[in-house]
GUTI-990742 format. One line per 4 residues: number of its first residue (from 0); their letters; for each residue x, y, z of N, C-alpha, C. Coordinates in pm, whole numbers. Atoms other than C-alpha are relative to their C-alpha. Last residue first. Example, Ala and Ser with C-alpha at 12.3 -4.5 7.8 and 13.67 -1.06 7.14 Angstrom:
# GUTI-990742
1> sa> -82,-119,-6,1367,-106,714,-77,109,73 ~ 89,-119,0,1230,-450,780,90,120,0
***
This chain:
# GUTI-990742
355> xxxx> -70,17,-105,5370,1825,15055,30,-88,97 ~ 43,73,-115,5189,1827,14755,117,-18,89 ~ -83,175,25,5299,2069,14451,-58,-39,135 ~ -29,-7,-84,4988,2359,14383,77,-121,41
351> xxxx> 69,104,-116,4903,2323,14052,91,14,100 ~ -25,126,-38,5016,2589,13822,-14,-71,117 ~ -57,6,-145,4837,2907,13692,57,-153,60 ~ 114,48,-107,4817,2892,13367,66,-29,121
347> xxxx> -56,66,-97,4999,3156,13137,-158,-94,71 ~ 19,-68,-147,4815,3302,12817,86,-114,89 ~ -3,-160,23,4951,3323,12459,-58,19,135 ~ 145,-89,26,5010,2927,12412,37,129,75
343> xxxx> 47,-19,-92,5368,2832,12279,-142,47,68 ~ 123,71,15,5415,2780,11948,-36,-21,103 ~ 29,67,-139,5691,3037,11900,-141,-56,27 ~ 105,-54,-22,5825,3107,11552,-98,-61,135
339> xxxx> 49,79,-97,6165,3167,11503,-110,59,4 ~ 91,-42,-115,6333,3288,11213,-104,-83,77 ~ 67,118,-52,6601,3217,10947,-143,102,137 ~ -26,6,-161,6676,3510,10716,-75,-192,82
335> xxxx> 67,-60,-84,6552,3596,10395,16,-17,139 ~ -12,-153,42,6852,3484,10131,-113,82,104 ~ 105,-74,12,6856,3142,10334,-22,172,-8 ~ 97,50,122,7179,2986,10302,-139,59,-21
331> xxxx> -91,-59,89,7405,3182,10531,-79,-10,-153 ~ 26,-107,5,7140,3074,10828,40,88,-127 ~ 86,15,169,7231,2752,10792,-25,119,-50 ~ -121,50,63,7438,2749,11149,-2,20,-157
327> xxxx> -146,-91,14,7238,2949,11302,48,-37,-74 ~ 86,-95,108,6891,2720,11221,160,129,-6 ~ -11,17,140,7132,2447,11395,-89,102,-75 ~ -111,18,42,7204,2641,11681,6,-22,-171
323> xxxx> -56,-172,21,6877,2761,11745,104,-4,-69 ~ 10,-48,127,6749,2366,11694,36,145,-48 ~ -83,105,80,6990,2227,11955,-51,88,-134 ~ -88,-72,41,6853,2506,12163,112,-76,-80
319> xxxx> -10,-140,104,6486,2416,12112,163,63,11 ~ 78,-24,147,6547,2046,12176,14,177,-43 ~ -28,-127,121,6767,2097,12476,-33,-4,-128 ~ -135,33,65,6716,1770,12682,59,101,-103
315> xxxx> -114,25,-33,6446,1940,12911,165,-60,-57 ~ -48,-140,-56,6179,1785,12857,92,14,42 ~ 62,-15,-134,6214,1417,12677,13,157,46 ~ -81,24,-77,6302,1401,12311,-102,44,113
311> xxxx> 77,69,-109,6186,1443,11966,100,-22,122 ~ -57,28,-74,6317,1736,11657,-96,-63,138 ~ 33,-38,-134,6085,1788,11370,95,-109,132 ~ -72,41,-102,6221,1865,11048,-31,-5,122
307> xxxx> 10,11,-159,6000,1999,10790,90,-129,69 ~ 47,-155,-61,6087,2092,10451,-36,20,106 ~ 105,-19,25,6325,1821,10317,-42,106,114 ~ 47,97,123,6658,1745,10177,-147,2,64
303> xxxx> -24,-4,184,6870,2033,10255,-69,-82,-37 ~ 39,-156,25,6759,2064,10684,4,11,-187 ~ 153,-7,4,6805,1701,10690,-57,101,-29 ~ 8,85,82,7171,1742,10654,-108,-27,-70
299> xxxx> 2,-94,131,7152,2075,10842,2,-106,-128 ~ 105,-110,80,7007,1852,11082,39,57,-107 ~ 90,67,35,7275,1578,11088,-129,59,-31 ~ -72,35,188,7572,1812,11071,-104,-80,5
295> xxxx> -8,-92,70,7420,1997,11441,10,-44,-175 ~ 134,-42,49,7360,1670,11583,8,69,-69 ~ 42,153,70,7719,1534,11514,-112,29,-54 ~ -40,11,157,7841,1901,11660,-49,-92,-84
291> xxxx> 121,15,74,7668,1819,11984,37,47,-110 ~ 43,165,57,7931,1964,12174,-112,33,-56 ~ -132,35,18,7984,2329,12364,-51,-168,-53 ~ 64,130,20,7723,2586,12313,131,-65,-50
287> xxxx> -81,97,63,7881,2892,12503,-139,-102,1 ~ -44,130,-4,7581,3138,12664,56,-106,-121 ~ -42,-47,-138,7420,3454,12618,96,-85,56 ~ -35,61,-58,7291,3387,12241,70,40,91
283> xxxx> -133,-54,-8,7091,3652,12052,59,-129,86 ~ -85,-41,-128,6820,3533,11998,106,-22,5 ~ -112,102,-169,6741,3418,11665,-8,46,24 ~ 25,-117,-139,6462,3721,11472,92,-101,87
279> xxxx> 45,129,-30,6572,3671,11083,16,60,137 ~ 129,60,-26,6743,3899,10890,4,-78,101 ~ -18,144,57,7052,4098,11011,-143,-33,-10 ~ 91,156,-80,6944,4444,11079,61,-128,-73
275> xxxx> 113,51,49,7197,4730,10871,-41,-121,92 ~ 22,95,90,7505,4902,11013,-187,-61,-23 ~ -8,137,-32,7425,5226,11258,-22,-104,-135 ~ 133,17,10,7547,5574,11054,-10,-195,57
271> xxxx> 140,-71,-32,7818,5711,11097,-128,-41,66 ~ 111,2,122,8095,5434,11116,-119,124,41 ~ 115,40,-44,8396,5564,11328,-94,-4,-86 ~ 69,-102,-93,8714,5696,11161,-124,-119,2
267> xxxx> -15,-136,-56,9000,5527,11056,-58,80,18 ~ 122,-145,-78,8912,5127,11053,73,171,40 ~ -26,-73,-103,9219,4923,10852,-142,128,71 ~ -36,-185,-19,9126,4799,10578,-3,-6,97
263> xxxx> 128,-107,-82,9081,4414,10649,24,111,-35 ~ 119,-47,107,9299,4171,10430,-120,33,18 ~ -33,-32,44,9587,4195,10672,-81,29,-128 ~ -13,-163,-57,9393,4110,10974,40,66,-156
259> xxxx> 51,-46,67,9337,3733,10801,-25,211,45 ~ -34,13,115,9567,3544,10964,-76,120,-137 ~ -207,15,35,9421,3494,11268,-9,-39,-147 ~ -20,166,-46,9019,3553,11282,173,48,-57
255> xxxx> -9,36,120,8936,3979,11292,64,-160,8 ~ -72,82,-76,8740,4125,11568,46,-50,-138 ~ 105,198,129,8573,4420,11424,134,-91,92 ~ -85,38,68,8689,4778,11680,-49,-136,-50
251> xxxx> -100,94,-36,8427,4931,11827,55,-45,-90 ~ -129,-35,-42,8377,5332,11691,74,-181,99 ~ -82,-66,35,8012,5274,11610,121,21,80 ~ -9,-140,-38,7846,4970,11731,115,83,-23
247> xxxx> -85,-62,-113,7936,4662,11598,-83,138,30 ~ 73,-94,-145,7613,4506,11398,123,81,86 ~ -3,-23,-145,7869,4407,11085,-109,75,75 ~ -14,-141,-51,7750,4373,10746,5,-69,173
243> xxxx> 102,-64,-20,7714,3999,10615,35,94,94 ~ -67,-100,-85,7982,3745,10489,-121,102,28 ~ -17,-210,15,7802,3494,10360,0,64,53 ~ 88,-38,-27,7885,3097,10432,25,177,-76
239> xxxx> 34,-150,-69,8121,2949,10251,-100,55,55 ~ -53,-126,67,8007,2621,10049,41,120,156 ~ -138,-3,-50,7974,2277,10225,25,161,-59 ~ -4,18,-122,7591,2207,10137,139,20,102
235> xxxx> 75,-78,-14,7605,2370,9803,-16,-38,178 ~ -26,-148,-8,7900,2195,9735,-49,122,25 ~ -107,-13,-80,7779,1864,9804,76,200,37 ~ 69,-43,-88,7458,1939,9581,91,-6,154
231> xxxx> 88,-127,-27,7642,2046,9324,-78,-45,162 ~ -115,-62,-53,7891,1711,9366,-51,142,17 ~ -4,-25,-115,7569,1514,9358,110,91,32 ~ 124,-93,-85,7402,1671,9065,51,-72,143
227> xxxx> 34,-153,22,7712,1574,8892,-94,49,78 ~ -195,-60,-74,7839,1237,9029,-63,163,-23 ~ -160,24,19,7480,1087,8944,85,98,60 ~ -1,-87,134,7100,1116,9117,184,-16,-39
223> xxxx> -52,-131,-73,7036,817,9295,28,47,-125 ~ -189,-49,7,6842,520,9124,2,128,60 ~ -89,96,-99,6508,327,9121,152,29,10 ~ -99,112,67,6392,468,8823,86,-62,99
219> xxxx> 12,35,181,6091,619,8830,113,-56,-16 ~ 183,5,-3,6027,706,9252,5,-63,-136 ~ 30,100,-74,6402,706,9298,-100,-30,-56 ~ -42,94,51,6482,972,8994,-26,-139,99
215> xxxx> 63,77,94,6184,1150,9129,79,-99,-86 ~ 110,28,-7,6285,1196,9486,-66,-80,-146 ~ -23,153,-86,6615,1270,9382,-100,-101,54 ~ -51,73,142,6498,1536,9153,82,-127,61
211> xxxx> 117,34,88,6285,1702,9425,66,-60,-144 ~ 75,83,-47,6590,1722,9654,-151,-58,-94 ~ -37,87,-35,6766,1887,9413,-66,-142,59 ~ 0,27,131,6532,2174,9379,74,-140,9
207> xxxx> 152,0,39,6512,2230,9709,-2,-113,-104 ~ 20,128,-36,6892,2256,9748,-139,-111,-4 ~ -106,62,61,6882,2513,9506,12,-154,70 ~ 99,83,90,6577,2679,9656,118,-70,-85
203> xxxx> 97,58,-73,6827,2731,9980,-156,-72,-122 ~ -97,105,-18,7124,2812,9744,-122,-99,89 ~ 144,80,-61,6888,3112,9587,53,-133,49 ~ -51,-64,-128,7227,3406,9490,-158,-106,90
199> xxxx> 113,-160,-65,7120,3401,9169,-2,7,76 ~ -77,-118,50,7463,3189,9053,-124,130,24 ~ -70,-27,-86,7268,2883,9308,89,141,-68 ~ 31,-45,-127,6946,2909,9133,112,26,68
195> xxxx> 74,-138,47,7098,2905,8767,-20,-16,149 ~ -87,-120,45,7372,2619,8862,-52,128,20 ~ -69,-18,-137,7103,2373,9037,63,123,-62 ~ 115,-71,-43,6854,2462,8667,123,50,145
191> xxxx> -47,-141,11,7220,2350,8494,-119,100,88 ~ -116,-75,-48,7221,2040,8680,1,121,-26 ~ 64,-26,-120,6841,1970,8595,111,44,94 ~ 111,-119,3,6924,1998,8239,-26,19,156
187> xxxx> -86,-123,42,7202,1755,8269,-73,132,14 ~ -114,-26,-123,7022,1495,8484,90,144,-41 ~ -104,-53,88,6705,1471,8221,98,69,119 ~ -99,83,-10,6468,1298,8436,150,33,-43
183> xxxx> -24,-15,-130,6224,1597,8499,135,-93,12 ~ -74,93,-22,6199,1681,8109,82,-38,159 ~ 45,121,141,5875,1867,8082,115,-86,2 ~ 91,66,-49,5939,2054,8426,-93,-123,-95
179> xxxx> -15,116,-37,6296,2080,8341,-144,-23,85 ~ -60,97,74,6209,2288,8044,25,-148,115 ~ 74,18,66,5969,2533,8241,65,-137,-39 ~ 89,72,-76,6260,2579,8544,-140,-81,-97
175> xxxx> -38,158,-27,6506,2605,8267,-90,-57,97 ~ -29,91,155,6310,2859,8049,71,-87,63 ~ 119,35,71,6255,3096,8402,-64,-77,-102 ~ 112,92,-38,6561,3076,8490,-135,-103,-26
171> xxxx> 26,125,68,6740,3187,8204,-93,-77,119 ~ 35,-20,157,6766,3546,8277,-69,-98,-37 ~ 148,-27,-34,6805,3542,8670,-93,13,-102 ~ 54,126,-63,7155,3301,8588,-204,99,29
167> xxxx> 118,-95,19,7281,3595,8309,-136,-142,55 ~ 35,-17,-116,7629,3552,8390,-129,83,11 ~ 16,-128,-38,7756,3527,8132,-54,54,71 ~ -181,-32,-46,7887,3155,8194,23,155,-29
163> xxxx> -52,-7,-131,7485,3129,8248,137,43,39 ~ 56,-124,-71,7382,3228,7908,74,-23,98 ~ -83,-123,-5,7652,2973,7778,-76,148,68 ~ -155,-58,26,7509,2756,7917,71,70,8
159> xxxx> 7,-9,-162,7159,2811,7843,138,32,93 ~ -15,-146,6,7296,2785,7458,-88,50,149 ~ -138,-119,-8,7416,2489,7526,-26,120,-26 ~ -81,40,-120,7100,2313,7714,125,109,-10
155> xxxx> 41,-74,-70,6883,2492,7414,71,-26,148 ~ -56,-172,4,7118,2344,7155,-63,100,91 ~ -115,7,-95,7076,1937,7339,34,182,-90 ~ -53,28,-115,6692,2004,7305,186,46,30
151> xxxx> -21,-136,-95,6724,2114,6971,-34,-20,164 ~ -124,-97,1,6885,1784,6878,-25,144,59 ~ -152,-24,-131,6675,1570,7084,123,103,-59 ~ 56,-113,-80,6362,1746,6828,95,-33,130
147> xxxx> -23,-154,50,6590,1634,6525,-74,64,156 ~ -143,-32,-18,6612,1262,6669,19,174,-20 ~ -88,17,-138,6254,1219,6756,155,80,5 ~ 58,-128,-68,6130,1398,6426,77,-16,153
143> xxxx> -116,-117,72,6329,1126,6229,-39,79,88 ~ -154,66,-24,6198,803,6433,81,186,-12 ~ -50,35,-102,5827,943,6433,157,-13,61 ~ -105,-84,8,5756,1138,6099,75,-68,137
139> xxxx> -74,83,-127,5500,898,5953,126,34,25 ~ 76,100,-86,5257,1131,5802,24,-54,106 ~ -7,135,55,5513,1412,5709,-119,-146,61 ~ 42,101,86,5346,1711,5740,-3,-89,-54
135> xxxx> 111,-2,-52,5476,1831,6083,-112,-49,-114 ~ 54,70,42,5800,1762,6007,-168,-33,32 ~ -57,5,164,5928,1911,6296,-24,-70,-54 ~ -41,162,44,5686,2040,6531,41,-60,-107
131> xxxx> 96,90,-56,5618,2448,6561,59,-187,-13 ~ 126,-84,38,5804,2773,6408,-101,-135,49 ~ 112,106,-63,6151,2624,6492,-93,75,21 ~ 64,63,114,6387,2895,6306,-88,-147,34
127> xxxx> 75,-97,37,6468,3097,6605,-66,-53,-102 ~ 115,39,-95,6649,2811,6769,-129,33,-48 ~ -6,139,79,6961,2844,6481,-149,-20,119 ~ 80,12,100,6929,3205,6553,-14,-80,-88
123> xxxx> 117,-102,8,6977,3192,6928,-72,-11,-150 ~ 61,112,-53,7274,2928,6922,-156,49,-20 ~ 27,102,102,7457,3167,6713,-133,-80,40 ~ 60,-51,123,7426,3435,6943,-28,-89,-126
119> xxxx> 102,19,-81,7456,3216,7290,-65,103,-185 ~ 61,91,-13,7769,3064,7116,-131,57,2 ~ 54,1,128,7900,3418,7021,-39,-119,-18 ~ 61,-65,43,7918,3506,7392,-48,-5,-175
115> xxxx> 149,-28,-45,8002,3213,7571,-124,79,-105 ~ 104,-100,19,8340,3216,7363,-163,-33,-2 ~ 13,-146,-82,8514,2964,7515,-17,131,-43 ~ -103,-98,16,8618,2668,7261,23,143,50
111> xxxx> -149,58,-39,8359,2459,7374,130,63,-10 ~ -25,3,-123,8118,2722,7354,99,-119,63 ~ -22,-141,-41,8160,2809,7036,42,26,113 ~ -175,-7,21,8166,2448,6935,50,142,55
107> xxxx> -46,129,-103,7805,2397,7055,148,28,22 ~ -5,-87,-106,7745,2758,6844,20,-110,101 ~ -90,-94,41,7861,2613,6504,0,52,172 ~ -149,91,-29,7693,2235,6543,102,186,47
103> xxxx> 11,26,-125,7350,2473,6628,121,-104,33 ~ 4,-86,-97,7405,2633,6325,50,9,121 ~ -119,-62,24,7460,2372,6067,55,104,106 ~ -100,84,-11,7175,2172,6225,133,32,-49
99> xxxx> -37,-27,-158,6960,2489,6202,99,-100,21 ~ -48,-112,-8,7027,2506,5801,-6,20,179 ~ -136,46,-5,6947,2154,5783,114,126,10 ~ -21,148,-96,6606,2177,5916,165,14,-1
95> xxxx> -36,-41,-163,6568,2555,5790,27,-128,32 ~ 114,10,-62,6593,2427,5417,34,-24,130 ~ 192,-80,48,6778,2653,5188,-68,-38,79 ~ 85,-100,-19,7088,2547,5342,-81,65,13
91> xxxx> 50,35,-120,7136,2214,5210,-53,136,92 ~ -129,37,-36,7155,2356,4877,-90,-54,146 ~ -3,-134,-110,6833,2358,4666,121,-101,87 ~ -85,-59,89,6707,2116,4346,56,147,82
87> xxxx> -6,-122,5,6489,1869,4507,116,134,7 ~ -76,-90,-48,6539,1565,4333,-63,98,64 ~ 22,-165,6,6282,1302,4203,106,79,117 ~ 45,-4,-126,6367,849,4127,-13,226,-8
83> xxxx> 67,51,-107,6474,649,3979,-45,39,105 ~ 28,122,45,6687,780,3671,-110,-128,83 ~ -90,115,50,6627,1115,3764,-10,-136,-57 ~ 93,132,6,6336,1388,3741,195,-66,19
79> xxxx> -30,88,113,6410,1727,3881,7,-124,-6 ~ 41,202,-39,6217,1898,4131,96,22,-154 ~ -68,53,-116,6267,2298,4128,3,-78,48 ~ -135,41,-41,6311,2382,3768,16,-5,147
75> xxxx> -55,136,2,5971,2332,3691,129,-62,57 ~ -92,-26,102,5887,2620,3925,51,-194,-58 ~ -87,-107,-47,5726,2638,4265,105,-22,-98 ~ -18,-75,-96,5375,2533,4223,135,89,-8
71> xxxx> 94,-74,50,5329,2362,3878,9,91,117 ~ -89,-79,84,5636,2167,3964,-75,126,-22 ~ -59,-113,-96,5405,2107,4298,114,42,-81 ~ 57,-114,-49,5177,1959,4018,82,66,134
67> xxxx> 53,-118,137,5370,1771,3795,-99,123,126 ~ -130,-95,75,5537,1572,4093,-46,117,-61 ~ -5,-102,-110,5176,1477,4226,131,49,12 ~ 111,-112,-22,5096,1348,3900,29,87,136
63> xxxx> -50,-71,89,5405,1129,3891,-80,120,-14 ~ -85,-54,-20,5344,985,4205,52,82,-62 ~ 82,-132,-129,4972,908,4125,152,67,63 ~ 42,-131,38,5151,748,3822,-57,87,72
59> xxxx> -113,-91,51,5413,555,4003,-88,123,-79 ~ -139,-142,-60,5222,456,4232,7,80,-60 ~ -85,-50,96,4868,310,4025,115,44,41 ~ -21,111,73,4675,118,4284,91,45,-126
55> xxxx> 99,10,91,4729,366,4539,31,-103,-80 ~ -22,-94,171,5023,328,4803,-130,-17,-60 ~ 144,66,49,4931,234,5198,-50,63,-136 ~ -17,162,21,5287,232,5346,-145,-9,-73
51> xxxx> -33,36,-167,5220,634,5481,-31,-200,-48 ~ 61,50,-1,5115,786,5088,-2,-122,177 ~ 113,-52,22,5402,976,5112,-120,-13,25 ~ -11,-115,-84,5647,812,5271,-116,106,-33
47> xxxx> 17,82,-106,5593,467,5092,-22,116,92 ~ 91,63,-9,5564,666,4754,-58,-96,151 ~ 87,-112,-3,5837,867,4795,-154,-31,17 ~ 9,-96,-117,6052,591,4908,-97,114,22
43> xxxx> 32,82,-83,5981,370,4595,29,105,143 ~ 110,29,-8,6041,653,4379,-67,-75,110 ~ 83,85,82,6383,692,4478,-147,15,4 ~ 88,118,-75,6474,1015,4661,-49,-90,-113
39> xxxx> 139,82,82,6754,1187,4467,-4,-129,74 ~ -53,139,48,7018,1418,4636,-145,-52,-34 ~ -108,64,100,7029,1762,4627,44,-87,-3 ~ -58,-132,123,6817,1864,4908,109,-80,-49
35> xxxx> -159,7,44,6741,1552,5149,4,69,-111 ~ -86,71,-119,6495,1645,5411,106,-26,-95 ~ -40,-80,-81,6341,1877,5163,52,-107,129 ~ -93,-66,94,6223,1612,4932,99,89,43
31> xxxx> -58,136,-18,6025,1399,5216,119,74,-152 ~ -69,48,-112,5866,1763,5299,113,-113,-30 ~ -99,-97,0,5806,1822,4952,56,-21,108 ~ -82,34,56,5600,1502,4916,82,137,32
27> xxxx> -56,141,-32,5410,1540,5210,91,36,-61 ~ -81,-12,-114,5318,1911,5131,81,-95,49 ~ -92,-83,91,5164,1784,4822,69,32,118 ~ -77,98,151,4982,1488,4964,102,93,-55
23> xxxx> -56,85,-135,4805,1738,5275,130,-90,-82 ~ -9,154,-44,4711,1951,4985,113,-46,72 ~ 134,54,-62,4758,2327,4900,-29,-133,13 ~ -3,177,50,5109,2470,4851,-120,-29,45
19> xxxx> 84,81,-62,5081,2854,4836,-3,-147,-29 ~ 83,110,127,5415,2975,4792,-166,-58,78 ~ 9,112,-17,5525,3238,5120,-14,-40,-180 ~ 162,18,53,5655,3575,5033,-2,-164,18
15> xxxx> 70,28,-148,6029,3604,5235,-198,-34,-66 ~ 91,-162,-67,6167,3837,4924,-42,-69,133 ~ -115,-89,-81,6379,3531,4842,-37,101,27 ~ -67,-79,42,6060,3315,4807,134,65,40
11> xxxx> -27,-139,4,5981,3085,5035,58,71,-84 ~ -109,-69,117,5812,2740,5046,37,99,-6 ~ -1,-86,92,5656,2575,5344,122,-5,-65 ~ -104,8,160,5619,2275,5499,-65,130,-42
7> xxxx> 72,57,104,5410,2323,5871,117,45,-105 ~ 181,-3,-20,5642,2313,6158,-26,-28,-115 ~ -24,0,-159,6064,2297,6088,-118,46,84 ~ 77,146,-53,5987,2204,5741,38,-5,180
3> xxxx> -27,16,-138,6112,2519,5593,-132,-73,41 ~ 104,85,-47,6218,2563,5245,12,-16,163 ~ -48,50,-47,6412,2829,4991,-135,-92,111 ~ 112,53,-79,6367,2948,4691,55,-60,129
***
């Protein structure tokens, strides 16, 4: 026989055929039996847990009656009586609670010890056995249910994880963006979401993301986000830019930075066919931009932590080519390109005649 209290209490055959258990009271007690297989719940516990602190005037015999009848369900021999108290007569195993907690220790360790891949399998069919809220017939399941439902929590973090160290970041998205929208505070979970966007090649919703978890650890707890989600978000703001197909025209030669000639192939015949459009519509630049570096690291600063940026100043001080620069500069980060959009009006007016 075996038992699963990981949603509503059931009983199972070894064919998989359910038992029918019928009453709210009978389910109780099996539940509060099935949390500890092969050891003996005192009376007094069964009765407090059962009945939720508010026993009948008889316990022990309304306890004893509702023994006799889920013996009458799934075999005498699967309760046995002790000196103080009723057994249920099954290895820890038998019942999914303690059979995922065997599991989900097996595939944590899996991945500590670097195999990704038989973590994310273990981890999978210790998950698979949560069919709805645990303990779902115990009355007063609060304390215990808490701790069992942070445990699959922390097996869906590692077996995420390990998805990701296979590199299956466009896989899991979707289940970490959901998860960290029910746990927004949760710093670990919201590191691995940074991870998944930035290993899908999304560094610009990566910083995003970030920013909206700094926002809410301020807003609720009056704190910055820790060493981890800031060293992601450091690194996401300092990373490499991406290398991206040459515009040369066929047969010029690539300019290559010192030092690095030697890990170029060598060009021996002319490209066919013209390279591919860079996104995004900058202009082309005609003219050295010399200084203003300070500005430049203070937008793209601003540029990662929120969605509009609007640059102020008198005509004339180079607002729009401060901001060309800096949208260049970022450019690496945004998988669609940067682009300019001109807010200028669409007809000319004729201008006032100056006074003489």
């Amino acid at each position: 026989m075996r038992y699963s209290i990981l949603g509503t209490t059931q009983a199972l055959h070894d064919d998989g055929t359910a038992v029918v258990i019928g009453g709210a009271r009978l389910r109780a007690l099996l539940t509060v039996l099935a949390l500890r297989p092969g050891r003996t719940v005192p009376a007094t516990v069964l009765v407090d847990e059962v009945w939720d602190g508010d026993p009948p005037a008889d316990a022990v015999g309304a306890l004893q009656a509702l023994v006799g009848r889920l013996r009458r369900v799934l075999g005498h021999e699967a309760i046995t009586s002790a000196e103080s108290g009723y057994r249920l007569a099954a290895d820890p195993d038998a019942v999914d609670l303690h059979r995922f907690g065997r599991l989900a220790g097996d595939g944590t360790r899996a991945l500590e010890e670097g195999d990704p891949a038989k973590a994310v399998a273990v981890l999978d069919d210790a998950l698979a056995l949560w069919r709805g809220p645990v303990l779902a017939d115990l009355p007063d399941r609060g304390a215990v249910a808490a701790r069992w439902t942070a445990r699959r929590l922390d097996a869906r973090r590692a077996r995420l994880t390990a998805a990701l160290a296979l590199g299956r970041a466009d896989e899991v998205l979707p289940e970490l963006v959901a998860l960290c929208a029910d746990h927004p505070m949760d710093e670990p979970l919201q590191a691995l979401r940074l991870r998944a966007l930035r290993d899908a090649g999304r560094t610009a919703q990566a910083l995003a993301a970030y920013e909206e978890v700094r926002t809410v650890l301020a807003d609720r707890l009056g704190a910055d986000p820790g060493p981890e989600l800031r060293a992601l978000h450091a690194e996401f703001l300092h990373q490499e830019p991406v290398r991206r197909p040459s515009n040369r025209t066929p047969g010029q030669e690539p300019a290559h930075a010192p030092g690095r000639a030697a890990a170029e192939a060598p060009v021996t015949e002319p490209a066919r066919t013209p390279a591919p459009h860079a996104h995004g519509n900058l202009r082309a630049r005609l003219t050295s931009f010399v200084g203003r570096e300070d500005d430049i690291d203070a937008l793209r600063d601003d540029l990662a932590q929120a969605r509009l940026v609007t640059l102020l100043g008198p005509g004339g001080a180079g607002k729009t080519r401060l901001s060309q620069e800096a949208a260049e500069s970022v450019a690496p980060a945004w998988p669609d390109g940067v682009w300019l959009a001109e807010l200028a009006p669409s007809t000319t007016r004729k201008p006032c005649p100056k006074p003489y």
